[in-house]
VMD Tcl script that draws the C-alpha trace (Angstrom):
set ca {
  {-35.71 -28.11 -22.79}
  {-39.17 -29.37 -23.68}
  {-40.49 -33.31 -24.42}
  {-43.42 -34.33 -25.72}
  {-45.57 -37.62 -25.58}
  {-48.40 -38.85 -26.34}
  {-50.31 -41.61 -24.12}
  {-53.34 -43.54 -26.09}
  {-56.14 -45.74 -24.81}
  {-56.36 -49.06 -27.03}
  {-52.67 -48.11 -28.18}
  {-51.03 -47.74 -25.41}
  {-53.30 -48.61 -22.29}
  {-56.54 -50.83 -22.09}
  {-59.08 -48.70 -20.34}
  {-60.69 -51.72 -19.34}
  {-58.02 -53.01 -17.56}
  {-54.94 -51.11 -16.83}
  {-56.09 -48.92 -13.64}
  {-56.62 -45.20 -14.19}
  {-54.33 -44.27 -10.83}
  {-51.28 -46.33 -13.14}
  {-52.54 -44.46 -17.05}
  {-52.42 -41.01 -14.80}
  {-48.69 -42.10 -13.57}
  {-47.32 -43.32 -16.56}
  {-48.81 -40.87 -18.50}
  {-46.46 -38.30 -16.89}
  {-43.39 -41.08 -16.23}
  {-43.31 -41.75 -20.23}
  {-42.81 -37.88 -21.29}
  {-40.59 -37.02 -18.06}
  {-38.53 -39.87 -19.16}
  {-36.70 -38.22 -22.11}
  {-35.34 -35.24 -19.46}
  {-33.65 -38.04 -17.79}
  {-32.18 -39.52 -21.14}
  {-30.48 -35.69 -22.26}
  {-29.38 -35.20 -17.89}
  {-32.07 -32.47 -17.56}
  {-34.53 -31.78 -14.06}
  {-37.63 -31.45 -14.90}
  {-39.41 -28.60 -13.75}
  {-43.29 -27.94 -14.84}
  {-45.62 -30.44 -17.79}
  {-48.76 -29.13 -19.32}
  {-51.60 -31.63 -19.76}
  {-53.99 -32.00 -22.84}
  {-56.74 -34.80 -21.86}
  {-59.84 -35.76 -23.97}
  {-61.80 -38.50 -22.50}
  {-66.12 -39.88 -22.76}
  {-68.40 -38.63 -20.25}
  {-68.20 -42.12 -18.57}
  {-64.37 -41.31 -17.52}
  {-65.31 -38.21 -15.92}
  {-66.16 -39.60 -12.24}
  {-64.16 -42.03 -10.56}
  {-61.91 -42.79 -13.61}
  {-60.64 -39.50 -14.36}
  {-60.59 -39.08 -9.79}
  {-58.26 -41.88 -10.13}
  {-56.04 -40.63 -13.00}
  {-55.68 -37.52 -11.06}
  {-54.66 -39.48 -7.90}
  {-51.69 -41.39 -10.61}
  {-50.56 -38.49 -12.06}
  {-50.51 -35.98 -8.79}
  {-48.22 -38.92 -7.43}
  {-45.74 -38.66 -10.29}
  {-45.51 -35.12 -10.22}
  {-44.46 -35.71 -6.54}
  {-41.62 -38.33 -7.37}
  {-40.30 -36.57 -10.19}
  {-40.11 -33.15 -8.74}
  {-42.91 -31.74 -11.38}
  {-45.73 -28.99 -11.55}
  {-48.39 -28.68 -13.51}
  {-48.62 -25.26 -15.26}
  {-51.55 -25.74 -17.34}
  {-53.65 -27.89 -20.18}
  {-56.46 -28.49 -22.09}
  {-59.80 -30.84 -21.88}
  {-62.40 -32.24 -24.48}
  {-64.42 -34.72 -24.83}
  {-63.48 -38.16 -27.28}
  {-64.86 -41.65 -27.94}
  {-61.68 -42.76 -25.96}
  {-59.04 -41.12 -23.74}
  {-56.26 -39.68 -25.23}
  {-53.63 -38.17 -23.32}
  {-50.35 -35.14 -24.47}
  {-48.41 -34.38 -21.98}
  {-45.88 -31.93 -22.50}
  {-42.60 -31.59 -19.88}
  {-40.31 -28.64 -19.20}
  {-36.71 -29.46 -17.74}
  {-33.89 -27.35 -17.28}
  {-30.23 -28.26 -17.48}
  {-26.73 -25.93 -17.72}
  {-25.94 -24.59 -21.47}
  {-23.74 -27.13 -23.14}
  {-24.29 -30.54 -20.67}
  {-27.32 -31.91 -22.06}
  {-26.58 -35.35 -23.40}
  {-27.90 -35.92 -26.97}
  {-28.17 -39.90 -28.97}
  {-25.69 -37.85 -31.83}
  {-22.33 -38.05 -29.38}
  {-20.97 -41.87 -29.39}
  {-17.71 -42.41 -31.18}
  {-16.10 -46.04 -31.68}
  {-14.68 -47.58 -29.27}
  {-17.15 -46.21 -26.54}
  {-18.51 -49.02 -24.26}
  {-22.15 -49.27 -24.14}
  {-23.45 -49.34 -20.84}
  {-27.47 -50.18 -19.38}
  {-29.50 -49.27 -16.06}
  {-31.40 -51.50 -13.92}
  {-32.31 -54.86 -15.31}
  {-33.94 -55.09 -18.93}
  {-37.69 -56.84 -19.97}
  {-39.31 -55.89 -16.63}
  {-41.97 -53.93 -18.05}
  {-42.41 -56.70 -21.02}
  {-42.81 -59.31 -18.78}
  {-45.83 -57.63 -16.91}
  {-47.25 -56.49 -20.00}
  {-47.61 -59.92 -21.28}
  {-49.17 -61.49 -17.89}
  {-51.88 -58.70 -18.89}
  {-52.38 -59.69 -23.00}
  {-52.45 -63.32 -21.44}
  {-54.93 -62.49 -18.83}
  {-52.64 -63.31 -15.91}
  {-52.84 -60.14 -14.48}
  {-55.02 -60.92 -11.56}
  {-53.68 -64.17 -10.34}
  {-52.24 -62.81 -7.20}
  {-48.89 -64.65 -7.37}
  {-47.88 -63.04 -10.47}
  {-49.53 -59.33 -9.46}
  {-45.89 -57.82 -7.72}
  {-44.40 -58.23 -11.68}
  {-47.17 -55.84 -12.42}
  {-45.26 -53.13 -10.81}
  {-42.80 -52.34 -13.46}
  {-45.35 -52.40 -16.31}
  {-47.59 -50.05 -14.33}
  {-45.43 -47.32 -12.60}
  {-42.20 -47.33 -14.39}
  {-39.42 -45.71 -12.31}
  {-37.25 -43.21 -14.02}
  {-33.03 -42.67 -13.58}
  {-33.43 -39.07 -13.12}
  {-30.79 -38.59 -10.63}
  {-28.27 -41.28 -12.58}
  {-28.78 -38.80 -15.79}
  {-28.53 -35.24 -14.12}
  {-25.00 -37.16 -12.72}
  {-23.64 -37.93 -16.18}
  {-24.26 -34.67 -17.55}
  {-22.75 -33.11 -14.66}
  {-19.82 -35.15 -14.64}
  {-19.69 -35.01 -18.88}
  {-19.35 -39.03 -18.96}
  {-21.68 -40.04 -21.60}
  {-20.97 -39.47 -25.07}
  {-24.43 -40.54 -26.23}
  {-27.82 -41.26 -24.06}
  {-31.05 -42.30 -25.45}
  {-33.93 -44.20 -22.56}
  {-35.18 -47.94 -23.37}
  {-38.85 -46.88 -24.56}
  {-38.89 -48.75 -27.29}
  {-36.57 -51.68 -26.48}
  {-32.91 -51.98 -26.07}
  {-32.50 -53.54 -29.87}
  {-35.10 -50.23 -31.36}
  {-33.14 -48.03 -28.85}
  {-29.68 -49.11 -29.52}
  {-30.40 -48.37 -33.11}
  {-32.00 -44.65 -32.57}
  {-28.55 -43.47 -30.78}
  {-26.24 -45.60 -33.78}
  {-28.59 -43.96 -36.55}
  {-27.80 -40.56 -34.53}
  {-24.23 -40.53 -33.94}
  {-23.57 -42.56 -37.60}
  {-21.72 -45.60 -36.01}
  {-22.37 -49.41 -35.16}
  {-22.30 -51.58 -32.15}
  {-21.60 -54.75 -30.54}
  {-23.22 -55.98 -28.04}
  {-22.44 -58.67 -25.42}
  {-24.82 -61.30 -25.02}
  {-24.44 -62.99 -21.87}
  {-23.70 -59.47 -20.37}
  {-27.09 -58.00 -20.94}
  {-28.75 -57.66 -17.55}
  {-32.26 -59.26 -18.10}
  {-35.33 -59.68 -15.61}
  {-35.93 -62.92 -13.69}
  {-38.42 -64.64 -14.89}
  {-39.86 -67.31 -12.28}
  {-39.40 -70.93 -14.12}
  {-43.23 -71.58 -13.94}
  {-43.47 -68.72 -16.39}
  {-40.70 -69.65 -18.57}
  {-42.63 -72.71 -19.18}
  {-45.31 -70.76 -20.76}
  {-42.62 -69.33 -23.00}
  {-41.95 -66.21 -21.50}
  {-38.20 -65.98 -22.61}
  {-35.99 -63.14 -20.58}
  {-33.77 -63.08 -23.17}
  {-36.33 -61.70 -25.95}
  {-38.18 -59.27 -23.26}
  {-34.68 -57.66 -22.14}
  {-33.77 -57.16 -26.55}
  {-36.99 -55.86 -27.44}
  {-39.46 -55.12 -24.85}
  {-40.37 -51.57 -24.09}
  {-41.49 -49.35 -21.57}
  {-38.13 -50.06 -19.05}
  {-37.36 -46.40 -19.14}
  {-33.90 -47.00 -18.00}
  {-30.87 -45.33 -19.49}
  {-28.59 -46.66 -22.43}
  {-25.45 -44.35 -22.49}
  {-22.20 -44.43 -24.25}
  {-18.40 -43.75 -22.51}
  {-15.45 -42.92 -23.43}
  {-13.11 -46.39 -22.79}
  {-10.64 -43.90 -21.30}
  {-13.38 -42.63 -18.41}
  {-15.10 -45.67 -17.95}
  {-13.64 -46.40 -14.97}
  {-15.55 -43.65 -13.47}
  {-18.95 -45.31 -14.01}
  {-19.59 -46.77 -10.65}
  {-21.56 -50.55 -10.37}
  {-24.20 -49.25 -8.35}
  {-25.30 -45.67 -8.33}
  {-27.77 -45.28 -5.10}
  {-29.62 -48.53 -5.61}
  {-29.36 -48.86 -9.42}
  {-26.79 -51.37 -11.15}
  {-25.32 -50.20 -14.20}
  {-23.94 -52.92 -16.90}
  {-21.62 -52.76 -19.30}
  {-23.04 -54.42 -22.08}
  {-20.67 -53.87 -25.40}
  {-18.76 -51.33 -28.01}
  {-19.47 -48.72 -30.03}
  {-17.56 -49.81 -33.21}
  {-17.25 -48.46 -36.85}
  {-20.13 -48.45 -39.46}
  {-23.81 -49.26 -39.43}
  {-24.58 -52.47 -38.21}
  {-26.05 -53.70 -34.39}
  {-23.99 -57.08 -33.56}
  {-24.78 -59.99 -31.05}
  {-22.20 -61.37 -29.49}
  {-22.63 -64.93 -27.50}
  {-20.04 -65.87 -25.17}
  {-17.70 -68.17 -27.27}
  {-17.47 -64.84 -30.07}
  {-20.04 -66.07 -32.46}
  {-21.22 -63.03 -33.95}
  {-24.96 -63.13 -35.52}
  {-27.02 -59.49 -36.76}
  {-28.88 -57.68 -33.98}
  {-32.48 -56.86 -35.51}
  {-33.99 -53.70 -34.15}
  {-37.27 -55.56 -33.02}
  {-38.81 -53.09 -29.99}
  {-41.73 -50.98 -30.15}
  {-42.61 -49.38 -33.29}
  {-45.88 -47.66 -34.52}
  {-45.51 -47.81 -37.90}
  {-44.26 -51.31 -38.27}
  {-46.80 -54.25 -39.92}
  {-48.52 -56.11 -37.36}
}
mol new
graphics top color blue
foreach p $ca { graphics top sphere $p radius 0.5 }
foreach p [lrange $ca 0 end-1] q [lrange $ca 1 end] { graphics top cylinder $p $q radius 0.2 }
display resetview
């Protein structure tokens, strides 16, 4: 099983900020991530890096130091690569996993009346990427928030457990948002959702920030970059699915249901459309 991704200065990193130990990390995190989204182990990555001269001292000594300790936590081994040289760094990583014929977990599987079900807590990674584009990074109170932004952990364990167990219908990561996400595994498996507003599991947001606008609920819909794992169960098994699985809460957070449409539901049943409004490339800025 194989994943590709691509990690971009200026697109997805600021060279100029973000430090090279966390671009080397996440680098490897963001590509690894889709093995723990289809229940696979990952086994060995291949690195392509081009980079300027000026990132080839203490930079690129750093990024080396970020990525050798993600290879560590994820279980990984570098089995080869390329290097040039470029105006800016640009990073492929390619991953190898390995999983038993017929357990991987694709986005095509969901049926209606699946519950939809999230990892960990949602907008983490959102809310430290905006205390960087607002140049609050380095005010030290706000620096631990940082921590999800820069060295996302992945629910590699939680995903090799679903396949094993054959739980999830459907399992997709939140790399582009839960809304863009939610969407992907729909568009993939040809059905619709609902989901449950006041059920969503979103970060904390300290209420000095809040007053700057920083809004939980719009980081945990759209923001990127959680890496944790939206999955779809059977109602019938769903009792299975445990609250906590070794440190990491799992929520249920709405239905699969029939047709094409994404559906927010607040707590007294109003029903409004759920706009897929993560990450995407392609859309006008």
């Amino acid at each position: 099983m194989l994943t590709c991704d691509a990690f971009l200065e200026n697109i997805h990193f600021l060279g100029a900020i973000h430090p090279p130990e966390a671009v080397g990390y996440k680098a490897l995190a963001r590509a690894t991530s889709d093995l723990a989204a289809m229940g696979a182990e990952p086994r060995f990555f291949l690195l392509s890096l081009a980079l300027p001269p000026e990132r080839t001292r203490a930079w690129l000594d750093g990024f080396l130091v970020g990525m050798a300790r993600a290879t560590r936590r994820f279980g990984l081994i570098l089995a080869g690569g390329d290097t040039a040289q470029n105006p800016t760094v640009a990073i492929s990583v390619t991953v190898l996993g390995e999983i038993s014929p017929g357990r991987a977990v694709t986005r095509a599987g969901a049926r209606p009346g699946d519950l939809l079900y999230v990892t960990g807590h949602l907008g983490r990674a959102q809310l430290g990427l905006e205390l960087v584009l607002r140049g609050m990074y380095l005010q030290p109170q706000w620096k631990p928030l940082l921590r999800p932004h820069l060295y996302p952990e992945l629910r590699l364990d939680f995903g090799q457990w679903l396949a094993r167990q054959r739980l999830a219908s459907a399992m997709i990561d939140t790399s582009d948002g839960l809304s863009t996400d939610l969407e992907h595994l729909c568009e993939s498996s040809r059905v619709g959702a609902r989901v449950w507003a006041d059920r969503i599991p979103a970060v904390r947001v300290p209420p000095a920030l809040r007053e700057r606008g920083f809004d939980p609920a719009e980081f945990a819909l759209h923001g990127g970059e959680d890496y944790e794992l939206l999955f779809t169960v059977p109602r019938r098994m769903s009792q299975r699915i445990p609250g906590t699985y070794r440190g990491t809460p799992t929520s249920p957070i709405g239905e699969i249901v029939r047709g094409r449409g994404m559906f927010l539901v607040e707590s007294d049943g109003r029903k409004t459309p759920l706009a897929a409004r993560g990450w995407d490339h392609f859309r006008p800025k």
